[in-house]
BAGU-446882 format. One record per residue (C-alpha): residue number from 1; x, z, y. Coordinates in steps of 0.5 Angstrom, whole numbers, plus 2048, in hexadecimal, padded with zeros to 3 digits. Each point is the difference from the previous one (the first is absolute). Layout:
BEGIN
+-----+-----+-----+-----+
! seq !   X !   Z !   Y !
+-----+-----+-----+-----+
! NUM !   X !   Z !   Y !
...
+-----+-----+-----+-----+
END
This chain:
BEGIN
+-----+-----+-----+-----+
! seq !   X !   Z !   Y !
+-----+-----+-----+-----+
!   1 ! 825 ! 809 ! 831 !
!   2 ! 804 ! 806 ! 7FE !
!   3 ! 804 ! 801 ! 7FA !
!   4 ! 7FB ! 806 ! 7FE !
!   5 ! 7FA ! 7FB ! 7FF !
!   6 ! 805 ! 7FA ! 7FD !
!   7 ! 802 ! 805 ! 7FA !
!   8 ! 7F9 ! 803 ! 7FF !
!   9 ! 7FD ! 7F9 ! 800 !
!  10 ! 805 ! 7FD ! 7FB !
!  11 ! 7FE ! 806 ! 7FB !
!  12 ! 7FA ! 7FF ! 801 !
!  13 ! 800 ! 7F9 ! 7FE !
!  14 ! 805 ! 802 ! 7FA !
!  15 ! 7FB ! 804 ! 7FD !
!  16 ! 7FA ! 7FB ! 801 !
!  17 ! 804 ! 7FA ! 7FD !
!  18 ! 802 ! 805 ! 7FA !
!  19 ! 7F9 ! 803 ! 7FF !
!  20 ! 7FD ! 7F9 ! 801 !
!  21 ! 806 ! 7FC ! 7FA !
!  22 ! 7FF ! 807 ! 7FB !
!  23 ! 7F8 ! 7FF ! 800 !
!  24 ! 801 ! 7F9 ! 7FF !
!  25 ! 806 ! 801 ! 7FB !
!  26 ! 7FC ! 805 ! 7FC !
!  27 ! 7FA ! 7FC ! 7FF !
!  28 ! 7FB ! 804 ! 803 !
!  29 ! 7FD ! 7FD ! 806 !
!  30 ! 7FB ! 805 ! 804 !
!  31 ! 801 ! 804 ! 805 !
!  32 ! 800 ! 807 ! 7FC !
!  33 ! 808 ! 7FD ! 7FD !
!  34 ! 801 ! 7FE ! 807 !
!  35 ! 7FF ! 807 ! 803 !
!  36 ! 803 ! 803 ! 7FB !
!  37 ! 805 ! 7FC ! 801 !
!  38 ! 802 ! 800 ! 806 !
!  39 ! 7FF ! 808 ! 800 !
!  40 ! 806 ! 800 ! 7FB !
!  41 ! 804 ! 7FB ! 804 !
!  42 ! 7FF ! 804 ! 807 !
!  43 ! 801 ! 807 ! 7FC !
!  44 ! 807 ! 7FC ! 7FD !
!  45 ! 803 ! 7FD ! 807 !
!  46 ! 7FE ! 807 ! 804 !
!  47 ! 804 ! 804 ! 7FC !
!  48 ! 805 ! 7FB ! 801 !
!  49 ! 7FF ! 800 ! 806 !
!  50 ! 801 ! 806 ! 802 !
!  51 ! 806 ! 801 ! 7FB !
!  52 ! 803 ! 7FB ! 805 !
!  53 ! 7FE ! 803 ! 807 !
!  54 ! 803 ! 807 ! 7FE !
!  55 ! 807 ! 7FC ! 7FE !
!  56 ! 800 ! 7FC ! 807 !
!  57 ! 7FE ! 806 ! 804 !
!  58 ! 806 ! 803 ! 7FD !
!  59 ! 804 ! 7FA ! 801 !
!  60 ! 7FE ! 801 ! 807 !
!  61 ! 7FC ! 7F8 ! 801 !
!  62 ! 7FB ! 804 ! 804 !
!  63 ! 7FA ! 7F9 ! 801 !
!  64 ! 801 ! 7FE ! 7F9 !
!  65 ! 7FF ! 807 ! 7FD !
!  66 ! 7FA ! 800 ! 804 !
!  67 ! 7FD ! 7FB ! 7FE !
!  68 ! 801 ! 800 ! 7F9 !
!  69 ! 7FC ! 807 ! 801 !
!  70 ! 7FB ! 7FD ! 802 !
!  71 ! 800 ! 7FC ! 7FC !
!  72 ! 7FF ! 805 ! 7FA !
!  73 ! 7FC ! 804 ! 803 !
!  74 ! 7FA ! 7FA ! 801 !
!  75 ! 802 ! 7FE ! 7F9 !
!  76 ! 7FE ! 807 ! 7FE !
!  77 ! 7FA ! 800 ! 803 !
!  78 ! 7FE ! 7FA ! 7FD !
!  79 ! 802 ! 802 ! 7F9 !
!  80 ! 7FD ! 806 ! 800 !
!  81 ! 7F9 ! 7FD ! 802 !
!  82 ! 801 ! 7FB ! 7FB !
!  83 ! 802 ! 803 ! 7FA !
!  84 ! 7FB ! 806 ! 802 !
!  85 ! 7FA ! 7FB ! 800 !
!  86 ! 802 ! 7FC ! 7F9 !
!  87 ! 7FD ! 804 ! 7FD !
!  88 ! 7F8 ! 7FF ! 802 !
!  89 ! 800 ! 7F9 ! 7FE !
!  90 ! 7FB ! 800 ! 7FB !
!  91 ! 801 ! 7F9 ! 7FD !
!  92 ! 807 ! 802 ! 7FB !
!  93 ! 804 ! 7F9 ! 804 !
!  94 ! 806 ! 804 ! 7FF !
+-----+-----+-----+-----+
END
């Protein structure tokens, strides 16, 4: 597997553990806080992400830069659409 896919998969296993122990450490199991969660987290690694890759693109380590930017660009994508669609759960589970 290329290093690309292998940075993108461990941030997204980093965002999915840190979603799932923050629902649970706030109390509120449901899935409404799970995505908000996640929404939050995803938005949060992706900026760093991206901060990350523009610093190695100018370091000049070209495959690691990439993938970081990957990474940030898929987290991005998952954040906006989570925190974008929290706001139509009807129950209040925030």
């Amino acid at each position: 597997m290329r290093l690309i896919y292998k940075i993108l998969l461990w941030h997204l296993s980093i965002v999915v553990l840190l979603a799932a122990v923050g629902t649970v450490g706030f109390g509120g199991i449901s899935i409404g806080s799970f995505l908000s969660f996640i929404g939050l987290v995803s938005l949060g690694v992706a900026i760093a992400d991206l901060i990350v890759s523009l610093v190695l693109f100018a370091a000049g380590s070209k495959e690691l830069a990439k993938g970081y930017l990957l990474s940030s660009g898929i987290l991005l994508i998952i954040g906006l659409g989570t925190c974008g669609s929290m706001w139509i759960d009807t129950q209040g589970h925030f």
